[in-house]
N, C-alpha and C positions, 0 to 999 in steps of 0.2 A: 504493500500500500504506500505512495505517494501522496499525501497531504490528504487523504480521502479516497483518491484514486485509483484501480488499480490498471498496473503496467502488465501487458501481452506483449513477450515479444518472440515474434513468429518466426523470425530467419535471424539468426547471427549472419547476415551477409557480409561480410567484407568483399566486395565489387571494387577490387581498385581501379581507380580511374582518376589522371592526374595525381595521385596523391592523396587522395580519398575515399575515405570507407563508405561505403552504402550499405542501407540494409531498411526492411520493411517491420514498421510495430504498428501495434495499438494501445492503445486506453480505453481503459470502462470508466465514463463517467456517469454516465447513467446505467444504471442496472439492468444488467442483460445486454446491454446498448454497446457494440466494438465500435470503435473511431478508428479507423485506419488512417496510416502516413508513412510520408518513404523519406527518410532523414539520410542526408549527404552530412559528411563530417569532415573536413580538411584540418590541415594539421594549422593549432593554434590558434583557433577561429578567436575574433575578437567581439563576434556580438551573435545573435542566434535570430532567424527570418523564418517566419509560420505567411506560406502562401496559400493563398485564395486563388484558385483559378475562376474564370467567367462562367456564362452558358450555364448549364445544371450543374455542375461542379462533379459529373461523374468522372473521375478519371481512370477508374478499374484500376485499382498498385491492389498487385499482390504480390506474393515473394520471389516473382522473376521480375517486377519493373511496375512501371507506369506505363500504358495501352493507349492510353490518347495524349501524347505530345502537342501538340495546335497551337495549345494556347501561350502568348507571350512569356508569362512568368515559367511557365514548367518546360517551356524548351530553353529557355535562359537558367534554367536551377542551376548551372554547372558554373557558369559564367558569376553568378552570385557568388557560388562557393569559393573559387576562383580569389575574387575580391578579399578574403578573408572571412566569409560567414557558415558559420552550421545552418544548413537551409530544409524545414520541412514542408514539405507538399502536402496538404489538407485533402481528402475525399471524402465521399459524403459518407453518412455513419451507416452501418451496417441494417438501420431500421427504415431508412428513406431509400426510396428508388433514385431520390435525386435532391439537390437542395434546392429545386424550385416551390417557389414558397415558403421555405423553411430555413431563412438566413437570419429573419426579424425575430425570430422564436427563441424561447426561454431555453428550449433544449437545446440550440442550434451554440447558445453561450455557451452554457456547463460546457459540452464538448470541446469546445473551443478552450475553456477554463480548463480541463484535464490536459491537454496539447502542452499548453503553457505550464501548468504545474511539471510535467514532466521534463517538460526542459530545462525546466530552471533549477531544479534538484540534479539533472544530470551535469548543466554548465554554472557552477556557482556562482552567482558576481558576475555574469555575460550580460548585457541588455537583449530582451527578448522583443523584436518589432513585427507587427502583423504588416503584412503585404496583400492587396486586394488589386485585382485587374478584371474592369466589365464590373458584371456581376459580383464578382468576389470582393469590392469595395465595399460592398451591403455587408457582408461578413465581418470585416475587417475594422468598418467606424462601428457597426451596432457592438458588437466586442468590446470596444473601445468606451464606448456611453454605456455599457451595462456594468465590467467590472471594476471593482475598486481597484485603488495600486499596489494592492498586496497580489492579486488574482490575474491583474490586466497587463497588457502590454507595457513598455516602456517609450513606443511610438508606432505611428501606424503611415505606413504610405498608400494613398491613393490613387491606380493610374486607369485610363482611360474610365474615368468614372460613369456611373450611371444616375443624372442626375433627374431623368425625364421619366415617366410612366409609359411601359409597354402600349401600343393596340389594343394587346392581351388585358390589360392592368394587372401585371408583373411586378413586382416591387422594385423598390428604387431606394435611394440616399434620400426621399421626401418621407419616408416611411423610418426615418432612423430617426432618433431625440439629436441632433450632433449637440445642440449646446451642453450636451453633458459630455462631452468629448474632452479632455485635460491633456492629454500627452501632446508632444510634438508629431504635427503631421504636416509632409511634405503630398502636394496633390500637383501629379505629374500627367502630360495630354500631348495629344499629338494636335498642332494648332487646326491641321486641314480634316482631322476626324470626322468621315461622313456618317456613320452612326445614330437616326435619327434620337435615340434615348441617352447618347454621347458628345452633345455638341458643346466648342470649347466653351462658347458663352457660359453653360452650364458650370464648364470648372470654375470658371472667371467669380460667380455668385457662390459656389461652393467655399472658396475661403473666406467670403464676408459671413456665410454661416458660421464656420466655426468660431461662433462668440467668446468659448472658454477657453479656448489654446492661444496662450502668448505667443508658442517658436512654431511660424508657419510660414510656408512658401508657394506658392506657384511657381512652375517652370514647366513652358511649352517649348514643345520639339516640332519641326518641321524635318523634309525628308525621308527617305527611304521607300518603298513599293507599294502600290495599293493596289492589288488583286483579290479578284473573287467580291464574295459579301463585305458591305460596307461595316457590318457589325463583326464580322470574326475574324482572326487571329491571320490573315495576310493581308490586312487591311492595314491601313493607317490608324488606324484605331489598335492594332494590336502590335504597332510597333514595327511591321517589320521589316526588314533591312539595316535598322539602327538600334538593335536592341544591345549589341554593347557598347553606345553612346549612352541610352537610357541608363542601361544598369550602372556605367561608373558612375553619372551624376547620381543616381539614390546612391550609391555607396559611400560618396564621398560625404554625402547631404548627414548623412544618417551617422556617421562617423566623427563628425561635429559635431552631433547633436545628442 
């Protein structure tokens, strides 16, 4: 048991790769409830990043890898670690089909609160920062505005945010509290992001939202490919072609901070 928690862990992977251990665990935070996640380990690390991916957040990690790479953040996990960080990848918990509609939710926290409890007992004294991309931003502020600073992050980055309401009525960052948001958050975009529930305006009022955090930034990127859907992951919305321009600036951002 970890602070309440308990730790599943399914593979002693050591996956070397660059200099780095991989391997697949879980946590029960809720009862009966698995949380899986695929934690990258580089030697040294100096802070610890819990990623949100977009879309439903299904990513299948079992204990040969992660099945759908697409998305920004999780084909960039290397390039994080790379930078200096222990990087876990978030999937959706064993009792959802998927975490649509289920990012705002009480349970969606806890799980998220066991993630971070575990890390923080495995890297003592590391700062632990939630990462959200798309969709995964709802993950990442609601976290942020639900635990305290004993439970929560120690900062949260935002990138290609969602700050508009689906067709659908999907949830968004308008369905999060941010004024209860406290840590330092950096909210990162691509300036030409076609994305209609993405657009930069939207980042631009995103930081006048967050009323309670003192150390906050914007920073827009231009550049790099914009293929396929305007909403996913080889789009300008998902970064790509410039995703290791994106990732040094959150690294450096975050390393200051």
């Amino acid at each position: 048991m970890i602070r309440g928690f308990t730790l599943i862990l399914l593979l002693v992977a050591s996956l070397a790769s660059h200099g780095m251990q991989q391997g697949y665990y879980e946590v029960t935070a809720r009862q009966g409830v698995n949380q899986p996640f695929w934690l990258i380990e580089p030697d040294e690390a100096s802070h610890t990043l819990v990623l949100f991916a977009g879309g439903k957040g299904k990513l299948k990690i079992d204990n040969n890898g992660i099945k759908k790479k697409g998305n920004f953040l999780v084909r960039s996990r290397e390039i994080f670690a790379e930078q200096g960080f222990n990087v876990a990848i978030v999937d959706k918990p064993a009792d959802q089909a998927s975490l649509k509609g289920f990012r705002t939710t009480g349970a969606h926290v806890k799980d998220i609160a066991g993630v971070i409890s575990f890390l923080r007992e495995r890297y003592k004294h590391k700062p632990i920062w939630l990462v959200g991309t798309s969709r995964g931003t709802i993950s990442a502020a609601n976290a942020a505005a639900q635990l305290d600073n004993v439970n929560g992050p120690d900062g949260i980055v935002l990138t290609a945010s969602v700050t508009e309401p689906s067709n659908s009525g999907a949830d968004s960052l308008h369905d999060v509290d941010l004024s209860k948001v406290t840590v330092p958050t950096l909210v990162v975009h691509h300036k030409h992001d076609e994305c209609y529930v993405t657009p930069y305006a939207g980042a631009m009022k995103l930081i006048e939202q967050l009323t309670s955090v003192s150390v906050k930034k914007l920073k827009g990127f231009i550049g790099g490919r914009n293929e396929g859907n305007a909403c996913r992951g080889k789009s300008y919305h998902g970064f790509k072609g410039i995703e290791e321009d994106v990732v040094d600036f959150i690294a450096a951002w975050i390393k200051l901070n």
